[in-house]
C-alpha positions as CSV (number, residue, x, y, z in Angstrom):
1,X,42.9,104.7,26.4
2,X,44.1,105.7,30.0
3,X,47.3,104.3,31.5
4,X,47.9,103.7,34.7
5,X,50.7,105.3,36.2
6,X,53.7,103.0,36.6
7,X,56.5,102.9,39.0
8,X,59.6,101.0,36.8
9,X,62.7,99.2,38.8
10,X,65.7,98.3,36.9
11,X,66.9,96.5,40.6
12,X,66.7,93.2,42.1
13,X,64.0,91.5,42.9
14,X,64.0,92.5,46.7
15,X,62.6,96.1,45.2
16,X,59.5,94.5,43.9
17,X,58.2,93.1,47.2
18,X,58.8,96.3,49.1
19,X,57.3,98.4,46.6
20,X,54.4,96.6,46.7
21,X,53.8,96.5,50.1
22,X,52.3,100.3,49.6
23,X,49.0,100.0,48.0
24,X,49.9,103.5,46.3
25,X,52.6,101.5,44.5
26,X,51.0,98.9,43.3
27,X,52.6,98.8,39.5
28,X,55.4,97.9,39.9
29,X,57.6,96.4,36.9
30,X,60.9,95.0,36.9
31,X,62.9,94.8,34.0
32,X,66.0,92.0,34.1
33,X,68.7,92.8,30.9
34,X,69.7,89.4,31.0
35,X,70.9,87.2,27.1
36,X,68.9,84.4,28.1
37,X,65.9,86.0,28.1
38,X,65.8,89.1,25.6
39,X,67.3,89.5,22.2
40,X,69.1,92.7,20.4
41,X,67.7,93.2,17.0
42,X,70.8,93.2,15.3
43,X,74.5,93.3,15.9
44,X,75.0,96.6,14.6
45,X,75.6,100.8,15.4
46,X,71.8,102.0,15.8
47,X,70.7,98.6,16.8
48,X,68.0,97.8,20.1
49,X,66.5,95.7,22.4
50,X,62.8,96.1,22.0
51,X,60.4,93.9,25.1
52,X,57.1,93.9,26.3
53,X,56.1,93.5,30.2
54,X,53.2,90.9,31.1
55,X,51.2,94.4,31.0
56,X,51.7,95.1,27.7
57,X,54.1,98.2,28.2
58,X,56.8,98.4,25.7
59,X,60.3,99.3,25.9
60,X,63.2,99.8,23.5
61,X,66.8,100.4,24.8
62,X,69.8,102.2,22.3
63,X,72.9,103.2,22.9
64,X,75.0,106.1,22.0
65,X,77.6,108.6,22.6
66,X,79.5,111.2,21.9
67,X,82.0,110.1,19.4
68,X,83.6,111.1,16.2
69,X,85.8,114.2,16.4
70,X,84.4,117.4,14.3
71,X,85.5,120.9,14.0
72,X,84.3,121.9,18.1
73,X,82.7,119.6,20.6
74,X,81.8,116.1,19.8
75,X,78.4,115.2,18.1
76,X,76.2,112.0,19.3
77,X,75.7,109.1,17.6
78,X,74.1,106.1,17.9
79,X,76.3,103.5,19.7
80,X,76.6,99.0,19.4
81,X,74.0,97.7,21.8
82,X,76.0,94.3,23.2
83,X,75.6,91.6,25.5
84,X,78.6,92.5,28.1
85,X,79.7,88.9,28.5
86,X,76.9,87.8,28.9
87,X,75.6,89.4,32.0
88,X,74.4,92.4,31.4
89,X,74.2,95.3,28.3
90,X,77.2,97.2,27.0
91,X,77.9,99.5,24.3
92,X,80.4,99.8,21.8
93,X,80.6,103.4,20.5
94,X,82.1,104.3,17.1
95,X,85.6,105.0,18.7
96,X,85.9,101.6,19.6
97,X,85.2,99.1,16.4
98,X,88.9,97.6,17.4
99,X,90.1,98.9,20.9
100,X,89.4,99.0,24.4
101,X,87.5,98.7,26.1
102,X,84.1,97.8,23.6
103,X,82.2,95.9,26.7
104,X,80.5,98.4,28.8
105,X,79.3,101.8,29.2
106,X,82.1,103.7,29.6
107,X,83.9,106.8,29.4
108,X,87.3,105.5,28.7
109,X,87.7,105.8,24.8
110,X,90.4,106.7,22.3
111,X,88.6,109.9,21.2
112,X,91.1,112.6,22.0
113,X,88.3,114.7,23.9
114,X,86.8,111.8,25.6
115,X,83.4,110.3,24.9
116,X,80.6,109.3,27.0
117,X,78.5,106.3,26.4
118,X,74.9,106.0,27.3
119,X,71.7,104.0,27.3
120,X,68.4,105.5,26.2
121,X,65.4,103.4,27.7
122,X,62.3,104.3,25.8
123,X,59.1,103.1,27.5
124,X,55.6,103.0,25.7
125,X,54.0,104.2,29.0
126,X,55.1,107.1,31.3
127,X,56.6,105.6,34.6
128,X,58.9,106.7,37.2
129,X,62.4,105.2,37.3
130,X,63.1,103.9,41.0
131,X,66.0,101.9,40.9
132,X,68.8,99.8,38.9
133,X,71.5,97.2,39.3
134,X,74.8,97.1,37.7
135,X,77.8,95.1,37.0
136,X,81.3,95.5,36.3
137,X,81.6,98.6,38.0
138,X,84.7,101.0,38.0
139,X,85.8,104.9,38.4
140,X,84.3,105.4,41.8
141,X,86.4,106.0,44.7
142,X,86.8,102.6,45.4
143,X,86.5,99.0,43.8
144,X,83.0,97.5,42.4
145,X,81.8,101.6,42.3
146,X,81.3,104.0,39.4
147,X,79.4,107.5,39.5
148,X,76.6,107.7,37.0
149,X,74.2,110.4,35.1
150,X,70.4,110.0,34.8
151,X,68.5,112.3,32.2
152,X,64.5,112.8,31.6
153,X,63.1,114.1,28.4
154,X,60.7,116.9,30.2
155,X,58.9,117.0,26.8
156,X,55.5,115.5,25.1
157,X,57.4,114.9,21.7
158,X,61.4,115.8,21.0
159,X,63.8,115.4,18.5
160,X,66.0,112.7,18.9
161,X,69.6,112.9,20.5
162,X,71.6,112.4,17.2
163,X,74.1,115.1,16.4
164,X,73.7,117.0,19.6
165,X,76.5,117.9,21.8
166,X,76.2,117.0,25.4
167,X,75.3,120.7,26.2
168,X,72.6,121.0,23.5
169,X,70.5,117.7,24.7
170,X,70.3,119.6,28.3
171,X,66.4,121.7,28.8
172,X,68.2,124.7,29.7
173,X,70.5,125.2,26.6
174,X,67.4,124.4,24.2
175,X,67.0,120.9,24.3
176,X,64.7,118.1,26.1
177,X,66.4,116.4,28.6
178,X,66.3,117.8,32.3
179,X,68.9,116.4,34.6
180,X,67.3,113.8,37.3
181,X,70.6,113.4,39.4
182,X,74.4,112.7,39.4
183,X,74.8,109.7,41.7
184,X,78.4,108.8,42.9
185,X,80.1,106.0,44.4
186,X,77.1,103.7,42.8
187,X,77.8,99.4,43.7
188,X,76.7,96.4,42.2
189,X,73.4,95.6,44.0
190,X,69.9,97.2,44.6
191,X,70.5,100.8,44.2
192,X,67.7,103.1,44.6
193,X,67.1,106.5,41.9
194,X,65.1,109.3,41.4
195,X,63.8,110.6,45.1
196,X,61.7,113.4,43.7
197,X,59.3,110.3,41.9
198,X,59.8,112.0,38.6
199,X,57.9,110.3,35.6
200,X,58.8,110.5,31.7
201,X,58.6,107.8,29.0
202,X,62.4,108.4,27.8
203,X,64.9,108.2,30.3
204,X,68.8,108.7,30.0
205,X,71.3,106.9,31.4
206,X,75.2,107.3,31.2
207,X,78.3,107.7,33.1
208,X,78.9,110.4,35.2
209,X,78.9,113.2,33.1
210,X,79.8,116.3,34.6
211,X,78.1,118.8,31.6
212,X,74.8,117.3,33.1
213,X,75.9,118.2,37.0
214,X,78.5,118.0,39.7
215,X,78.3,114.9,41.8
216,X,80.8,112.6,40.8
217,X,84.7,112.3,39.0
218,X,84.4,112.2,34.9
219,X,86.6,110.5,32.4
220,X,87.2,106.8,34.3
221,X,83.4,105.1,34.9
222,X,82.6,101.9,33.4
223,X,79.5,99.8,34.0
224,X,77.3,97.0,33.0
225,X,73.4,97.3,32.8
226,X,71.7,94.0,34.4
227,X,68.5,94.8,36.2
């Protein structure tokens, strides 16, 4: 069965009318990270949010990071997918069962080398990644900002993330995941992603981590995922 190619906006509604106004672009699907309207499977490390679009394409979102100290750099794991006060996705790493923050995505832990959280969005169909909205953000240069990190998996199959380092996941060390861009200075509405129109059915996303590029200032981004 053929797919049709897909063009997926994790922004506001605004993106869905302009997109469409290109006949090239005509599937367009936005997907809104909202409590009232989707459910996490469980409230547990390793748990997801699975959903379906209105044409049939399936996604599941984890989270994870790189937490746990070990003998050298620190391994991923899977992270606590959670509803960030209600308006928007979060995750709770394994360094943060009892501290702060356990809200967001972040990169502010109390794992001595410092972790950084992420959120894996696996689609059922391969689509290009236009944009996303955030909220909550913080650690860009000024208020309402944080600088972000978006991965591809460049790969028909891969193994999965889990006890990588940061520098193994990457395409040129070995792994599956090509770097898509390093995007500073990132606000809280529409923000568009992804200029070259690269497609993949797994796509990374995290906060600004600087093994994956240079771009934006590591160790102090925070964010919500809403749109």
């Amino acid at each position: 069965m053929a797919l049709k190619r897909k063009l997926i906006s994790l922004g506001a509604a605004t993106a869905l009318a302009a997109l469409c106004a290109a006949p090239s672009l005509a599937n367009v699907q936005i997907w809104n990270f909202t409590r009232s309207s989707q459910h996490v499977s469980n409230n547990d490390f390793g748990n997801s949010l699975n959903l379906t679009s209105s044409d049939a394409v399936t996604l599941r979102v984890t989270g994870g990071s790189d937490t746990k100290d070990v003998t050298g750099p620190d391994t991923v794991q899977d992270g606590k997918l959670i509803w960030a006060n209600s308006n928007g996705l979060g995750i709770q790493n394994r360094d943060e069962d009892t501290g702060s923050p356990n809200h967001s995505v972040d990169s502010v832990t109390s794992d001595s080398d410092g972790a950084f959280d992420m959120v894996l969005l696996e689609f059922g169909a391969t689509v290009n990644l236009t944009s996303l909205t955030l909220d909550w953000a913080t650690g860009g240069s000024s208020n309402d900002k944080t600088d972000i990190s978006i991965l591809v998996r460049d790969g028909i199959e891969s193994p999965g993330l889990s006890g990588k380092t940061w520098v193994n996941v990457l395409d040129s060390n070995g792994g599956n995941y090509g770097a898509v861009g390093d995007y500073s200075n990132v606000g809280l509405s529409y923000y568009t992603v992804n200029p070259e129109s690269i497609e993949s059915t797994k796509w990374l996303i995290s906060v600004y981590n600087p093994v994956f590029g240079s771009g934006g200032s590591p160790g102090n981004d925070d964010f919500k995922l809403i749109r």
